[in-house]
C-alpha positions in Angstrom: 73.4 122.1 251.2 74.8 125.2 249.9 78.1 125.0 247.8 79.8 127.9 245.3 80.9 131.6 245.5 79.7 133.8 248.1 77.3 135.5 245.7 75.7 131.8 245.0 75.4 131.2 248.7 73.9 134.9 248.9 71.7 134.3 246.0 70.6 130.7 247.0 70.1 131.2 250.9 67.7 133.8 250.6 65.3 132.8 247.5 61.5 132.2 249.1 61.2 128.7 250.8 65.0 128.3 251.7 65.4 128.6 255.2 68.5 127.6 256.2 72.1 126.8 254.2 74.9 124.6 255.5 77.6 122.6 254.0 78.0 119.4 253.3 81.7 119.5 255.8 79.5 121.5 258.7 79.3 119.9 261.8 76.0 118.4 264.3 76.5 121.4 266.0 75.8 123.5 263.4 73.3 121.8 261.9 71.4 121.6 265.4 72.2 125.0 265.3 70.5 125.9 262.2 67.6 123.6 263.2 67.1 125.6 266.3 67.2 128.8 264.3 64.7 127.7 261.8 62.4 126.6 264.6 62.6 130.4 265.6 61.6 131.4 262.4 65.3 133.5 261.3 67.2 132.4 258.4 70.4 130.4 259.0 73.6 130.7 256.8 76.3 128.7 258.3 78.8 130.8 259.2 82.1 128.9 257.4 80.2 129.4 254.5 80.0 133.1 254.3 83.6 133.4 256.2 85.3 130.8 254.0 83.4 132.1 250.8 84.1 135.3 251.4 87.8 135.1 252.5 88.6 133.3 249.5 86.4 134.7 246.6 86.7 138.0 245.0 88.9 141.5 245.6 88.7 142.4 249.2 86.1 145.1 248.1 83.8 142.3 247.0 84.4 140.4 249.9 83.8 143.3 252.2 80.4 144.0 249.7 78.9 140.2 250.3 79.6 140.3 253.8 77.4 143.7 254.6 75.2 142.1 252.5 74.3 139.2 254.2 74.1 141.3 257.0 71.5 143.7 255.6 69.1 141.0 254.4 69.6 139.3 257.4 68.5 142.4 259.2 65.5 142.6 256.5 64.3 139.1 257.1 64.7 138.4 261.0 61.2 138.9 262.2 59.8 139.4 258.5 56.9 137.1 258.2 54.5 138.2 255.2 51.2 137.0 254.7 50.8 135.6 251.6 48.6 138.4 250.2 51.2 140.7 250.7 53.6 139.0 249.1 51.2 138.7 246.3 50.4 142.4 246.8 54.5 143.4 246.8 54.9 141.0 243.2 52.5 142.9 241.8 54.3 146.3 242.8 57.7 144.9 241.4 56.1 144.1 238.0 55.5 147.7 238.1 51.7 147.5 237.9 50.0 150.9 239.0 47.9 150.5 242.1 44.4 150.4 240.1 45.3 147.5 238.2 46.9 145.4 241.3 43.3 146.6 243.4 41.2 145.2 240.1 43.1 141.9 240.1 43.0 141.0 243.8 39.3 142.8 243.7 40.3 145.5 246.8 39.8 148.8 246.9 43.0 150.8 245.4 42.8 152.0 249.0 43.5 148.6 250.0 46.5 148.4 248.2 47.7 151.5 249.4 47.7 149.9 253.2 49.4 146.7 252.5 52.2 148.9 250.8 52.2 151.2 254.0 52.3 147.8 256.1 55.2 146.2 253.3 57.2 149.4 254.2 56.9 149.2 257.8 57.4 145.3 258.3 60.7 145.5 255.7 61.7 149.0 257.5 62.0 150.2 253.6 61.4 154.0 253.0 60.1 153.6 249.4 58.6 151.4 246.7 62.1 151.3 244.9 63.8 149.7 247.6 60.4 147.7 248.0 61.3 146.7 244.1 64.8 145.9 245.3 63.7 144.0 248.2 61.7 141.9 245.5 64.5 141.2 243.6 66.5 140.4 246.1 64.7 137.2 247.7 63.6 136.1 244.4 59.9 137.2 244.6 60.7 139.4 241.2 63.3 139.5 238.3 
């Protein structure tokens, strides 16, 4: 159950484990809805929630701003499955740790690291390790 502004809803529906976010007022079909979307492995924000949040929260630039960006981490996460090492692999690179050092503690080549960085950019369809950083931020997997 997801209840507050449309940053919190933002902020809580995509931390790592949440899955899905409805409110306590949404209806069966939405829950069945957000079930079946879940099963599919996409993320599921009901939509009241983001409409009714965003309607009547905020300046209508802010509300414009939480709106695209629910749509661009939705974009980021529908098919996004990471292993767990490259999660692992992409904290490490949002610490800020060089390659060398992130290689030494998962005891891989630096070489290694290098791939599942090419592979983090590909699966996120990111274009550089700041927005790799970002991403990090973003879902909670860095501060």
């Amino acid at each position: 159950m997801c209840e507050g502004t449309a940053q919190d809803i933002l902020a809580l529906a995509f931390k790592p484990g949440v899955w899905a976010c409805v409110s306590r007022q949404s209806s069966v079909e939405t829950l069945r809805e957000a079930i079946d979307t879940v099963a599919t492995g996409i993320r599921y924000v009901a939509p009241e929630l983001v409409a009714t949040r965003a309607v009547n929260s905020g300046s209508p630039t802010e509300r414009v701003e939480s709106v695209n960006q629910m749509h661009t981490l939705n974009e980021q996460e529908e098919g996004t499955q990471l292993t767990r090492r490259e999660r692992q692999v992409l904290t490490l690179i949002a610490q800020g740790r060089p390659r060398r050092e992130i290689a030494e503690l998962l005891k891989v080549s630096p070489r290694t690291i290098d791939a599942y960085r090419a592979r983090l950019l590909q699966k996120l369809n990111l274009d550089s390790s700041v927005q790799l950083v970002k991403y990090a931020i973003s879902t909670g997997m860095a501060s």
